[in-house]
Each structure stands twice: as structure tokens, then as C-alpha cells.
PyMOL Python script that loads the backbone (N, CA, C, O; Angstrom):
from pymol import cmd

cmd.read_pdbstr("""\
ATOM      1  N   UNK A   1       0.810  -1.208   0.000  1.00  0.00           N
ATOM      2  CA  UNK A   1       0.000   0.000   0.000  1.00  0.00           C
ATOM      3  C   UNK A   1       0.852   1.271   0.000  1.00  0.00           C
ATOM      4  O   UNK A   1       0.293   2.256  -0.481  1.00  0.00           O
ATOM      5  N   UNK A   2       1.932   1.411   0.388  1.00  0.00           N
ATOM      6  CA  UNK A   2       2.791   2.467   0.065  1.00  0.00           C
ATOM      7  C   UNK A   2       3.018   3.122  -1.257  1.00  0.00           C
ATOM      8  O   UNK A   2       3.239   4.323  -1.411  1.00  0.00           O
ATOM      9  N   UNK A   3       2.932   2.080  -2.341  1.00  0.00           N
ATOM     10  CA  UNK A   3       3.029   2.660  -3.856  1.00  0.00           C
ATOM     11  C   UNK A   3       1.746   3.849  -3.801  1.00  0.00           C
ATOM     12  O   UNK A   3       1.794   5.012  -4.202  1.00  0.00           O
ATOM     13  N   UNK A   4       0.418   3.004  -3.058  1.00  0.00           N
ATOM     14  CA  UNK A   4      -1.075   4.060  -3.589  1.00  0.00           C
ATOM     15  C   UNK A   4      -0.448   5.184  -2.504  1.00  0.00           C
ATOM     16  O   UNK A   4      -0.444   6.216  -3.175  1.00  0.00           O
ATOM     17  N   UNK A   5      -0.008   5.460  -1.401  1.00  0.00           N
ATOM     18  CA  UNK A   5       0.164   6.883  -0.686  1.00  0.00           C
ATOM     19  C   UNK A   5       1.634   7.160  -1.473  1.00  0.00           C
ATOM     20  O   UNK A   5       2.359   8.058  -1.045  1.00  0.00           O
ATOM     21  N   UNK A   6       1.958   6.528  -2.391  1.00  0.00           N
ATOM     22  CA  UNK A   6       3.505   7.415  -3.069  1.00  0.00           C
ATOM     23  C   UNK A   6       2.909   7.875  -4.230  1.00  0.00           C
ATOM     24  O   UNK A   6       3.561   8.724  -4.836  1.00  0.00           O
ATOM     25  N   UNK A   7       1.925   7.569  -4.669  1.00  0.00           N
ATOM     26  CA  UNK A   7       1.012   7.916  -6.218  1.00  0.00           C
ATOM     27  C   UNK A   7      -0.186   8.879  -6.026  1.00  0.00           C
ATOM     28  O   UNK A   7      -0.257   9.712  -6.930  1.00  0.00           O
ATOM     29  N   UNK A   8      -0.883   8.948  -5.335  1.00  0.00           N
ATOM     30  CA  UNK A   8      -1.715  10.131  -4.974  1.00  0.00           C
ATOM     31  C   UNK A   8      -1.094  11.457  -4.789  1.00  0.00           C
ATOM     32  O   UNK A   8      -1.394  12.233  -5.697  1.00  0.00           O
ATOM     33  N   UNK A   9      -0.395  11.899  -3.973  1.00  0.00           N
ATOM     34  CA  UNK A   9      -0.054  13.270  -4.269  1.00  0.00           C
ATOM     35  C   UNK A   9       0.258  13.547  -5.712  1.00  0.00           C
ATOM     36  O   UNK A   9      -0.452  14.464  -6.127  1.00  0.00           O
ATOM     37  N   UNK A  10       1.216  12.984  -6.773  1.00  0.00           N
ATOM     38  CA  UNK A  10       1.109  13.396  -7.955  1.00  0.00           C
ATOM     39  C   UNK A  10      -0.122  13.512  -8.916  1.00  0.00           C
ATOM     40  O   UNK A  10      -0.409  14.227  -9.875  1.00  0.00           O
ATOM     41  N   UNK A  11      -0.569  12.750  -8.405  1.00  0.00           N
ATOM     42  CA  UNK A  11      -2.052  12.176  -9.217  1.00  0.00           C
ATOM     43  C   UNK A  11      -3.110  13.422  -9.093  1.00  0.00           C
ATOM     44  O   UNK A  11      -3.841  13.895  -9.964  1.00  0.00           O
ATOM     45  N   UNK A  12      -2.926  13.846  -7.524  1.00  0.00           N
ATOM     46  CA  UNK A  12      -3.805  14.585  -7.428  1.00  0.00           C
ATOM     47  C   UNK A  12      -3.310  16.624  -7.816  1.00  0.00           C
ATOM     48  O   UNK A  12      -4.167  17.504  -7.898  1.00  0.00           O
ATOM     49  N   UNK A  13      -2.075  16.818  -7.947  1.00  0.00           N
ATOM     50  CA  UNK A  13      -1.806  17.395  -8.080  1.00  0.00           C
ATOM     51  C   UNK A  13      -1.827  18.081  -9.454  1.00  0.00           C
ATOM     52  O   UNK A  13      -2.156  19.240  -9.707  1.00  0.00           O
ATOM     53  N   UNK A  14      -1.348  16.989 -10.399  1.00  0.00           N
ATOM     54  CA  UNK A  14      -1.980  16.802 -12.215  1.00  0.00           C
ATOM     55  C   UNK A  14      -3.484  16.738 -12.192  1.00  0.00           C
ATOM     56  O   UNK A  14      -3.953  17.091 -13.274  1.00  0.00           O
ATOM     57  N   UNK A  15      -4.190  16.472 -11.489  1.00  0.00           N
ATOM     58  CA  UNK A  15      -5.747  16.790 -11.893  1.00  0.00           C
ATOM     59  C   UNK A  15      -5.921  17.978 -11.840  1.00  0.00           C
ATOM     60  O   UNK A  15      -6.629  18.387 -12.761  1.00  0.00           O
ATOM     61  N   UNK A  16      -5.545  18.807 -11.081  1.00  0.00           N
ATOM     62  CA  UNK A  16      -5.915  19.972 -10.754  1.00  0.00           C
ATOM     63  C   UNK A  16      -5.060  20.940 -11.524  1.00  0.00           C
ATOM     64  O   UNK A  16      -5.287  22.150 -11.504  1.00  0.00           O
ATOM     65  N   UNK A  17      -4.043  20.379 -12.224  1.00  0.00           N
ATOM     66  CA  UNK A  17      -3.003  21.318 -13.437  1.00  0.00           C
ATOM     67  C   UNK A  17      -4.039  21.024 -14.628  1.00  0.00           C
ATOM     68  O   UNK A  17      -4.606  21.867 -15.323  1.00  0.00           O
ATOM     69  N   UNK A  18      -4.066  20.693 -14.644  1.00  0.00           N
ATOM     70  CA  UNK A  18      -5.322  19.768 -15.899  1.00  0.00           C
ATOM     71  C   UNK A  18      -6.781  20.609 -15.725  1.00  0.00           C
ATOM     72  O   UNK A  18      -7.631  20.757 -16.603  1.00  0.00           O
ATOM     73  N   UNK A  19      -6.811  20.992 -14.680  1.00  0.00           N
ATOM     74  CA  UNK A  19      -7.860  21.481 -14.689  1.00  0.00           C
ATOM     75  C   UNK A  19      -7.706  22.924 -14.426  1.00  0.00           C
ATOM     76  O   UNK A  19      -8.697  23.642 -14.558  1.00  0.00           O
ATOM     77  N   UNK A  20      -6.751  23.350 -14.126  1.00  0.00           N
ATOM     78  CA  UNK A  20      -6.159  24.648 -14.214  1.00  0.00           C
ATOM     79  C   UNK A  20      -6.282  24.849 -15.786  1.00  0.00           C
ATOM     80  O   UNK A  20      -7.182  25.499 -16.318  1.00  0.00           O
ATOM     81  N   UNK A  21      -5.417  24.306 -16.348  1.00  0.00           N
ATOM     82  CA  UNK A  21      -5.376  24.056 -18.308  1.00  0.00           C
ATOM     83  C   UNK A  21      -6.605  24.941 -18.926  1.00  0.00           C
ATOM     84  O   UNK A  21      -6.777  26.015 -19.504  1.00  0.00           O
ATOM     85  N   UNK A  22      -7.237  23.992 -18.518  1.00  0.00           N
ATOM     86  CA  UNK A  22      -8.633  23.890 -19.311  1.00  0.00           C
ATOM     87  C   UNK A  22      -9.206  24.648 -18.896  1.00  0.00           C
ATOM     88  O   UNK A  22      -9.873  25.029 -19.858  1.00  0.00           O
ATOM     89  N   UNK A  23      -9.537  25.353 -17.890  1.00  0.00           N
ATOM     90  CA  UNK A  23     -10.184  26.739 -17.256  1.00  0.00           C
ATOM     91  C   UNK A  23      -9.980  28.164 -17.702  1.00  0.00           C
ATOM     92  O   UNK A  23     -10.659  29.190 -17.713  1.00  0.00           O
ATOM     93  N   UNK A  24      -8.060  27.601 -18.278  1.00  0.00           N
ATOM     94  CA  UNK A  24      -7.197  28.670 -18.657  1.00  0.00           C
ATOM     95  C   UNK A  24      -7.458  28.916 -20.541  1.00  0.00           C
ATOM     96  O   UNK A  24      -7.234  29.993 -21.094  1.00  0.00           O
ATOM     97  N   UNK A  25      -7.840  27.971 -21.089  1.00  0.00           N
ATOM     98  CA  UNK A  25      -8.114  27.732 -22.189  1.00  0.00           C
ATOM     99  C   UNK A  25      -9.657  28.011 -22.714  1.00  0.00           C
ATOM    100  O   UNK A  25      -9.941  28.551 -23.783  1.00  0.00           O
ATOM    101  N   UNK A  26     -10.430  27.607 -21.896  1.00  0.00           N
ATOM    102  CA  UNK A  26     -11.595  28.170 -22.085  1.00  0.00           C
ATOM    103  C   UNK A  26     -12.078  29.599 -22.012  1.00  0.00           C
ATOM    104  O   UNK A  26     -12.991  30.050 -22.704  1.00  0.00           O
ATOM    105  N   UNK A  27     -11.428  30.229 -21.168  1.00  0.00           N
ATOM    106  CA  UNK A  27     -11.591  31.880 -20.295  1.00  0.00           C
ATOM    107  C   UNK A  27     -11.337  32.564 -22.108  1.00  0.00           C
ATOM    108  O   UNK A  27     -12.082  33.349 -22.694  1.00  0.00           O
ATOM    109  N   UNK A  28      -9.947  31.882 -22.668  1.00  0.00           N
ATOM    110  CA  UNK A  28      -9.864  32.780 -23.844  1.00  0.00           C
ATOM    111  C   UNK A  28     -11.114  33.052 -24.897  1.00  0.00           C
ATOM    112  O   UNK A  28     -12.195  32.464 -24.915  1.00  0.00           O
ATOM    113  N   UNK A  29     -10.804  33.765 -25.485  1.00  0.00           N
ATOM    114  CA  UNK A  29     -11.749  34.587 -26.681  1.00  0.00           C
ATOM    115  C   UNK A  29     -13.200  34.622 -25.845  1.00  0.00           C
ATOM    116  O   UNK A  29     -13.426  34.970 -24.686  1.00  0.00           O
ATOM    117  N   UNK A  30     -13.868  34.250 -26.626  1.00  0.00           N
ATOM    118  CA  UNK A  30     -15.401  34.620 -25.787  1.00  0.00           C
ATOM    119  C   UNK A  30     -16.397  35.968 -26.573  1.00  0.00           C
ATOM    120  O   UNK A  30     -16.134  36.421 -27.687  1.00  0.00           O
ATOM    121  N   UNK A  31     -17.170  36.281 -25.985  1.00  0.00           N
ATOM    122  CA  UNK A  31     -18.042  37.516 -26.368  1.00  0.00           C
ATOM    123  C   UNK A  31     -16.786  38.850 -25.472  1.00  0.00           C
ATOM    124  O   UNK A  31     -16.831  40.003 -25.901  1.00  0.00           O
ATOM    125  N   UNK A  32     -16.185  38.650 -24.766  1.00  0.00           N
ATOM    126  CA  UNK A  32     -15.078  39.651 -23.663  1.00  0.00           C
ATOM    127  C   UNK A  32     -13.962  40.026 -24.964  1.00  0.00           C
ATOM    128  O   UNK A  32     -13.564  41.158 -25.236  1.00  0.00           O
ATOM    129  N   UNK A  33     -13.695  39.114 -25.468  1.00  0.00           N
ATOM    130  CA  UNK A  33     -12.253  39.499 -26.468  1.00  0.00           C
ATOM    131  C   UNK A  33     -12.117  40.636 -27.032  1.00  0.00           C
ATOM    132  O   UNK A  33     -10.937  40.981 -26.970  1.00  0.00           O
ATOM    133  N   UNK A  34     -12.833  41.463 -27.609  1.00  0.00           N
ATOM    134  CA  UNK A  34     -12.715  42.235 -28.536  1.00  0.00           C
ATOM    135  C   UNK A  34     -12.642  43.523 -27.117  1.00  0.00           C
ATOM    136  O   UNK A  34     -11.733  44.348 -27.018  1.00  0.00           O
ATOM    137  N   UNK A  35     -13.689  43.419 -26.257  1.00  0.00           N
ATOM    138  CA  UNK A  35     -13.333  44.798 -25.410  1.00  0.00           C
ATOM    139  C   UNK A  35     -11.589  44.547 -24.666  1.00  0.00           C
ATOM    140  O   UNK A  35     -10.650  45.342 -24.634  1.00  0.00           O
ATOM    141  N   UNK A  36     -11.714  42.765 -24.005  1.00  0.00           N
ATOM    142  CA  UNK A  36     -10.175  42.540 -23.529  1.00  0.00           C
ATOM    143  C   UNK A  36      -8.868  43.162 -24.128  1.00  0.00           C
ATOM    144  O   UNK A  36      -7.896  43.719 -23.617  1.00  0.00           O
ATOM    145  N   UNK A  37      -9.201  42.872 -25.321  1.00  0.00           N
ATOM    146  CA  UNK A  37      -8.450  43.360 -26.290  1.00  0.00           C
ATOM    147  C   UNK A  37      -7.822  44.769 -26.796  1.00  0.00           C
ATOM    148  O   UNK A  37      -6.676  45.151 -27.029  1.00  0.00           O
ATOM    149  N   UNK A  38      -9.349  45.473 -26.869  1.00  0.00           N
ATOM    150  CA  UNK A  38      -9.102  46.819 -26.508  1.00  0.00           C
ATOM    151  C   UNK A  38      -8.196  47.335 -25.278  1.00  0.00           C
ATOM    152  O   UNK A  38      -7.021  47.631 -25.495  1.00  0.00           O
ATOM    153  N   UNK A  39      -8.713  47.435 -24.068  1.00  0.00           N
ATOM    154  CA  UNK A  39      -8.185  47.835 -23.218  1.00  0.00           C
ATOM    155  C   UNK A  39      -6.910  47.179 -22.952  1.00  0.00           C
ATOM    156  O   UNK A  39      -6.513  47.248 -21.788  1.00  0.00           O
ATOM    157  N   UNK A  40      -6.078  46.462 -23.931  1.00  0.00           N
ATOM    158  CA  UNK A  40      -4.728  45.753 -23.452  1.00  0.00           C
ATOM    159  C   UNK A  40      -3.773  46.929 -24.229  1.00  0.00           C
ATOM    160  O   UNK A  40      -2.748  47.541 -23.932  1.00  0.00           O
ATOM    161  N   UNK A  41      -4.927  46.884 -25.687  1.00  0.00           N
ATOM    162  CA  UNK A  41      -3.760  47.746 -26.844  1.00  0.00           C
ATOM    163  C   UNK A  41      -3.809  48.976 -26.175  1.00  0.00           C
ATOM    164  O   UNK A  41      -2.718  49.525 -26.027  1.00  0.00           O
ATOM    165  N   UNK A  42      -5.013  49.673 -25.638  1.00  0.00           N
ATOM    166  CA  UNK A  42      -4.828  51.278 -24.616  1.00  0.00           C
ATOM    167  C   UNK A  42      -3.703  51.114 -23.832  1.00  0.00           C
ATOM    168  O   UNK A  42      -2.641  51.685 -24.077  1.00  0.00           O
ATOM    169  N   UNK A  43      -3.879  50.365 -22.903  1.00  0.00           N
ATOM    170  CA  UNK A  43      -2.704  50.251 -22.221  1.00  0.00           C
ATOM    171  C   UNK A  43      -1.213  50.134 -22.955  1.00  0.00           C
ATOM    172  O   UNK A  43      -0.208  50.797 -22.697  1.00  0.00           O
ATOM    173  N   UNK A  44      -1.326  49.428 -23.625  1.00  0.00           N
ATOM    174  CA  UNK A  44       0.206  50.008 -24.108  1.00  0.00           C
ATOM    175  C   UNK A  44       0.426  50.832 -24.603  1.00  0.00           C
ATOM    176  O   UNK A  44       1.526  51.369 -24.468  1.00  0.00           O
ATOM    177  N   UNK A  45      -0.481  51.293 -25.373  1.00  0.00           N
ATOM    178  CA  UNK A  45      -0.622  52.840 -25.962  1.00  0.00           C
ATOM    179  C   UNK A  45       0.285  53.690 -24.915  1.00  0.00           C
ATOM    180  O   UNK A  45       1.424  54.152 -24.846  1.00  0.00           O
ATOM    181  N   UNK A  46      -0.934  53.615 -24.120  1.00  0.00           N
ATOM    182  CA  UNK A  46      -0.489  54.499 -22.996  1.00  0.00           C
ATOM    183  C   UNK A  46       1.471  54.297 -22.472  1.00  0.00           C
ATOM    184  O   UNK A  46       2.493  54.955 -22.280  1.00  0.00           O
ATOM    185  N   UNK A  47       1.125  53.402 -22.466  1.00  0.00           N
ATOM    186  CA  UNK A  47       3.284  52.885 -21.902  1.00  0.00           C
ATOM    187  C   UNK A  47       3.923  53.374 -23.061  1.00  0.00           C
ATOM    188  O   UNK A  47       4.917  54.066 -22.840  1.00  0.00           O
ATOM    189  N   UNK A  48       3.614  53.197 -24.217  1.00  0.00           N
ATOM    190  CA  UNK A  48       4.466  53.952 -25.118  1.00  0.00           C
ATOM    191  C   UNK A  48       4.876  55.191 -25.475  1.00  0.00           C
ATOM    192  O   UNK A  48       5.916  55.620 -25.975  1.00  0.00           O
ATOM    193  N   UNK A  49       3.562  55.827 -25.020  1.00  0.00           N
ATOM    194  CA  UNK A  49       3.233  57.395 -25.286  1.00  0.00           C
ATOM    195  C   UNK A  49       4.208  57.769 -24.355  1.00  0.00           C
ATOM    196  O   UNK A  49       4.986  58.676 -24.647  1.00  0.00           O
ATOM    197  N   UNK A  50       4.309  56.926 -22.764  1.00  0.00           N
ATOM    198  CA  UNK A  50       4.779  57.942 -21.864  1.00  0.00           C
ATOM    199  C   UNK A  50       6.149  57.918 -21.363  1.00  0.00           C
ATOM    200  O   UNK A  50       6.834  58.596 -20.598  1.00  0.00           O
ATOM    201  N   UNK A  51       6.361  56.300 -22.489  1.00  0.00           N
ATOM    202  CA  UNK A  51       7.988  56.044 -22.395  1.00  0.00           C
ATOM    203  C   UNK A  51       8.842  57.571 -23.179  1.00  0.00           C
ATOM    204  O   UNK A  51       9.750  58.278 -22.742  1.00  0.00           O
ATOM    205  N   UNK A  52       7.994  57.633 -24.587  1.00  0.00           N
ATOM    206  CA  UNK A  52       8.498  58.754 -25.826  1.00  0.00           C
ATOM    207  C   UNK A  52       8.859  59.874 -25.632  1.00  0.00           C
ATOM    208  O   UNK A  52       9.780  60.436 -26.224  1.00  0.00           O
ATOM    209  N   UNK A  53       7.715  60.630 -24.205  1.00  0.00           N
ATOM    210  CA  UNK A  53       7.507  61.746 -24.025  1.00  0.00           C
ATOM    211  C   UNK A  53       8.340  61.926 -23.273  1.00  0.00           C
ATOM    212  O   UNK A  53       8.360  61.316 -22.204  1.00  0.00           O
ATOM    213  N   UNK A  54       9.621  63.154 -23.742  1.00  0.00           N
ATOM    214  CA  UNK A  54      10.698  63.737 -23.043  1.00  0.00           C
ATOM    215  C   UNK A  54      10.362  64.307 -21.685  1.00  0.00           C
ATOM    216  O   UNK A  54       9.656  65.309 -21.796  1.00  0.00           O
ATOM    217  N   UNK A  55      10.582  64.053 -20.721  1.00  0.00           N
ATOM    218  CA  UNK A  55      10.667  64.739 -19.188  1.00  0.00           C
ATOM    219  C   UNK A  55      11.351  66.081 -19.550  1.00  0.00           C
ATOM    220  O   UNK A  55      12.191  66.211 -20.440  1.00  0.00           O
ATOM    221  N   UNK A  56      10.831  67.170 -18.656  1.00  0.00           N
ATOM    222  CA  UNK A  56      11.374  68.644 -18.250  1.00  0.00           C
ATOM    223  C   UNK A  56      12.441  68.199 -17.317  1.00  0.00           C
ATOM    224  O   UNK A  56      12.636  67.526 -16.304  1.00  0.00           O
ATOM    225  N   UNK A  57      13.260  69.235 -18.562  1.00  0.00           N
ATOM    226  CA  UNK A  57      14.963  68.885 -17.064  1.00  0.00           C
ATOM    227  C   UNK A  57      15.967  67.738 -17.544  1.00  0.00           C
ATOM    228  O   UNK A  57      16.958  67.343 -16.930  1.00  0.00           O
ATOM    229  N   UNK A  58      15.491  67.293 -18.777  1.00  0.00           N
ATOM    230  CA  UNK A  58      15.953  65.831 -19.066  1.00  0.00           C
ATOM    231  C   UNK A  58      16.887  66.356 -20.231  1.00  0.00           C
ATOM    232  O   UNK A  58      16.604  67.391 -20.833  1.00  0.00           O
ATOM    233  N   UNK A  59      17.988  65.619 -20.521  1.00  0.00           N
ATOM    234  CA  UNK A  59      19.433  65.705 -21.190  1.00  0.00           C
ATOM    235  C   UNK A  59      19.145  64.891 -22.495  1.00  0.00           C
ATOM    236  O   UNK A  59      19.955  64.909 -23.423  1.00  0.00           O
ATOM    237  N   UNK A  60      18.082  64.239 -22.549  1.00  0.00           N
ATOM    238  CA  UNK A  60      18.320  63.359 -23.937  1.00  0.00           C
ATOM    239  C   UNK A  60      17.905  63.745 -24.728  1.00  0.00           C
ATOM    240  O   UNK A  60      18.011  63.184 -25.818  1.00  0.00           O
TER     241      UNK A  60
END
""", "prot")
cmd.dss("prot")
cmd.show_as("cartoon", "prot")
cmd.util.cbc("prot")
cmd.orient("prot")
């Protein structure tokens, strides 16, 4: 009986990656995508805009 308590923790640990997976796989696209989407490209928008924009006081 030692093999079944040396095989359950993995066992049970891969069910639940497995089911992590598939939770993680499903969540994508959807009726959400297109706004998700939006607000990812704003956001970088935004990081880019504010990487570009020279600081007052700044040498470069």
C-alpha cells in the first residue's frame, strides 16, 4: 500500500493542473475578447506614449 500513498499526491496534483489548463483555455476569446483586447492595446498605448515623451529637465 505504500506505492497508492507514493502515487496520490502526484495524481492529485496533475488533476488539478489539468484542470487549471482547461479553465485557462476556455476563459480565452469569448463575447469579452474584442473589449479585452481593446483595453490591453490602450494600455500600451499608454506605456508607449509615456515612455516617448521627453521629461522637463531631461538631457536626452
Amino acid at each position: 500500500m505504500d506505492y497508492v500513498s507514493a502515487l496520490v499526491p502526484p495524481v492529485v496534483m496533475a488533476a488539478f493542473f489539468i484542470g487549471l489548463i482547461v479553465t485557462i483555455v476556455k476563459s480565452q476569446g469569448g463575447a469579452n475578447k474584442a473589449k479585452e483586447d481593446a483595453a490591453v492595446d490602450a494600455a500600451i498605448a499608454r506605456a508607449e506614449a509615456a515612455q516617448q515623451t521627453p521629461r522637463p529637465g531631461s538631457t536626452a
